[in-house]
Kinemage of the C-alpha trace (Angstrom):
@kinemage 1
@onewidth
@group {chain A} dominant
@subgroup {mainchain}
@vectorlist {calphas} color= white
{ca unk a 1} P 53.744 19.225 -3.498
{ca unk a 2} L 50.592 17.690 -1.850
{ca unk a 3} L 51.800 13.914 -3.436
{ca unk a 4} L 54.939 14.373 -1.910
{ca unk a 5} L 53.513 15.433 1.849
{ca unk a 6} L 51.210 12.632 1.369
{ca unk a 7} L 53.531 10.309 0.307
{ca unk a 8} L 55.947 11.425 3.489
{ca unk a 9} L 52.596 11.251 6.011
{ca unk a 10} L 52.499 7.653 4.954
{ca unk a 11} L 55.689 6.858 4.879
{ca unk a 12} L 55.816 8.169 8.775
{ca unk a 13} L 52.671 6.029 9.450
{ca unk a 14} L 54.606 2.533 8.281
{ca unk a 15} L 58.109 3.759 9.579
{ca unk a 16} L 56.206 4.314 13.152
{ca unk a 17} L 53.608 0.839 12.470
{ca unk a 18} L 56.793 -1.213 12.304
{ca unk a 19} L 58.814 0.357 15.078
{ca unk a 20} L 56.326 -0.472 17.326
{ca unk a 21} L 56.186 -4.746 16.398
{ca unk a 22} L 58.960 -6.881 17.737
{ca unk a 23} L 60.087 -10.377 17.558
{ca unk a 24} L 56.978 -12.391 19.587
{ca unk a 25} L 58.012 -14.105 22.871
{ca unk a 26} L 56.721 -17.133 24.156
{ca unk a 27} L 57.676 -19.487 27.134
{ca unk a 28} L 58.494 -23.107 26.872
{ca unk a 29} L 58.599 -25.834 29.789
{ca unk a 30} L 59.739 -23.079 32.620
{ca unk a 31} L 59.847 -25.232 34.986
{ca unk a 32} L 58.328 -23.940 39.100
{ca unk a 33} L 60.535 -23.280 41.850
{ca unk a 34} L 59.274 -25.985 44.184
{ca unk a 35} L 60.493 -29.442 45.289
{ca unk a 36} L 59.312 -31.818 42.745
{ca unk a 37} L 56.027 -33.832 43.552
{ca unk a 38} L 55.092 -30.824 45.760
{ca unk a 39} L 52.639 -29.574 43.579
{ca unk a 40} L 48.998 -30.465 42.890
{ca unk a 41} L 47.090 -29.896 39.330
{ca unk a 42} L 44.713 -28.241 41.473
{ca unk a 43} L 47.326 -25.584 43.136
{ca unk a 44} L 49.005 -25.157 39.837
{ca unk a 45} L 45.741 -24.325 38.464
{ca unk a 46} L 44.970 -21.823 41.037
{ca unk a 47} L 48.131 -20.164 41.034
{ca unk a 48} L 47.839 -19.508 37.527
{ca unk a 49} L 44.231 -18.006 37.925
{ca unk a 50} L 45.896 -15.254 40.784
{ca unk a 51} L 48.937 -14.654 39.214
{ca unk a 52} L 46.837 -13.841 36.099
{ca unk a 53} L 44.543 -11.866 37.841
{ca unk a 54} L 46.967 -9.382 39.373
{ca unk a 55} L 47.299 -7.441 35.995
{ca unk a 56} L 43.952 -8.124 34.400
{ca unk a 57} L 44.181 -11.471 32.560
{ca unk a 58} L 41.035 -13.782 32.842
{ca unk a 59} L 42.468 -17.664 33.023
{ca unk a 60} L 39.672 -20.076 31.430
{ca unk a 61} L 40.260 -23.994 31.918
{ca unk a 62} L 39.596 -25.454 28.632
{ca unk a 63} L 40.904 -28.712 30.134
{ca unk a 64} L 43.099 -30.331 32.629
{ca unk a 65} L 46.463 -29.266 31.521
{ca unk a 66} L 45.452 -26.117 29.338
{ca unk a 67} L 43.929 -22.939 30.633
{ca unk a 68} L 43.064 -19.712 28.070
{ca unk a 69} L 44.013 -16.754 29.215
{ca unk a 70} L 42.753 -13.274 28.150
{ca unk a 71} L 43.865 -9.434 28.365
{ca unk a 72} L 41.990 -6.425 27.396
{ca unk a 73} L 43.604 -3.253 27.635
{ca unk a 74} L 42.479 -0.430 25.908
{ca unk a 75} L 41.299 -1.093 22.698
{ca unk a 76} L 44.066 -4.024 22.320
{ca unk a 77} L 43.195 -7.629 23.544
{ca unk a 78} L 45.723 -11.051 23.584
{ca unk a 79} L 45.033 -14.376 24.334
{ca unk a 80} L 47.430 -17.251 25.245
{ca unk a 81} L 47.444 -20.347 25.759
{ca unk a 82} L 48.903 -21.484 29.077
{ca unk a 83} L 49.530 -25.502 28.952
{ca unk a 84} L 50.671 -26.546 32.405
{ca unk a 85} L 51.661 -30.064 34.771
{ca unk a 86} L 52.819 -30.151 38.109
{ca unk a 87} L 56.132 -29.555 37.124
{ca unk a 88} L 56.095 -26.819 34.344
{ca unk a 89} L 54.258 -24.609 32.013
{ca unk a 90} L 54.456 -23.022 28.748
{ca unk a 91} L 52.336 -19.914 26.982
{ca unk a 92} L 52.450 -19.427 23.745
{ca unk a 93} L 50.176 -17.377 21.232
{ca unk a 94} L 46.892 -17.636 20.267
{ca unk a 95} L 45.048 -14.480 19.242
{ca unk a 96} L 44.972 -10.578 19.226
{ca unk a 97} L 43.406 -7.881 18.164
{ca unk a 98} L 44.829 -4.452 17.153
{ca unk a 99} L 48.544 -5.719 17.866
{ca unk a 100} L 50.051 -5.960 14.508
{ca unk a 101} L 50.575 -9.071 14.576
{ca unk a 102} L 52.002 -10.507 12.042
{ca unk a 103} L 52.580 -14.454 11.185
{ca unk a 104} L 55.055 -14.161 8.935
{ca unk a 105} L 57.730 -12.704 10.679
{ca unk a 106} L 56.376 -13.482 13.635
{ca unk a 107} L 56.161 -10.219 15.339
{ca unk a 108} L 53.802 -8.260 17.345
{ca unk a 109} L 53.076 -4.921 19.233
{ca unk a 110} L 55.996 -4.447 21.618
{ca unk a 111} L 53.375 -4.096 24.677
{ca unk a 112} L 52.441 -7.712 24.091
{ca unk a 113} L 56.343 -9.048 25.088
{ca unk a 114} L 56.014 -7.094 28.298
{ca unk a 115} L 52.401 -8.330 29.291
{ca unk a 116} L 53.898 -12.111 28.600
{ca unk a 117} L 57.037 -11.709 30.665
{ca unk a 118} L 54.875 -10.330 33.461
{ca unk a 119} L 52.477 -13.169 33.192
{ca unk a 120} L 55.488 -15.540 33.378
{ca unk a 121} L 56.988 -13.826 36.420
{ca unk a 122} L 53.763 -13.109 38.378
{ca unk a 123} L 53.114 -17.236 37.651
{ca unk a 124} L 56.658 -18.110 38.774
{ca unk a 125} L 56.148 -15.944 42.256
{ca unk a 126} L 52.572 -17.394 42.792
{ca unk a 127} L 54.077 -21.065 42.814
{ca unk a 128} L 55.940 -21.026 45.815
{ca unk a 129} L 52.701 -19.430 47.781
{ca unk a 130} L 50.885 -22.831 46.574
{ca unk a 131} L 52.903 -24.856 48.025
{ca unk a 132} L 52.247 -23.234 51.162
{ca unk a 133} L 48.615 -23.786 51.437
């Protein structure tokens, strides 16, 4: 009797563990919602630092053209990286921690799908207010 409980406790544990992963998103080439040539690397670079900031991710430039960004929440913690132009950007995976991610299939803690689409969203809003300034 105790094997079987056991056996069902774990069995609840790896039902639950995958129910929580899905499919990993990224974004490729979305392109900003300004007139072309309206945009400088330096605006583009800034809007990506606020838009970021809004919901807690840090934005590091590792060079012109690529930035790092980082999100800790909880005990969970993603980083992407964001690879931009004046034009359009892209962000795509690079690391996590306690997010099941796995390479293989290519999937990840559900949270991490919503945390990207608001990154890309918050980014595509911020644009517009660059070209402003």
């Amino acid at each position: 009797m105790k094997r079987v409980f056991s056996f069902l406790v774990v069995m609840m544990f790896v039902v639950a563990s995958v129910g929580c992963s899905k499919t990993m998103m990224s974004y490729h080439d979305q392109s900003f919602q300004a007139p072309e040539g309206s945009l400088t690397l330096k605006q583009v670079e800034k809007a990506i630092v606020t838009a970021g900031a809004k919901r807690g991710w840090v934005m590091k430039k590792k060079r012109n053209g690529l930035m790092i960004g980082t999100l800790n929440v909880r005990n969970h913690m993603v980083q992407v990286n964001v690879k931009y132009n004046t034009e359009a950007f892209s962000i795509t995976y690079l690391n996590s921690v306690n997010m099941n991610y796995n390479a293989q299939r290519k999937t990840i803690h559900r949270s991490y799908n919503t945390w990207i689409i608001n990154l890309r969203n918050d980014i595509q809003a911020t644009i517009p207010l660059a070209v402003m300034e």
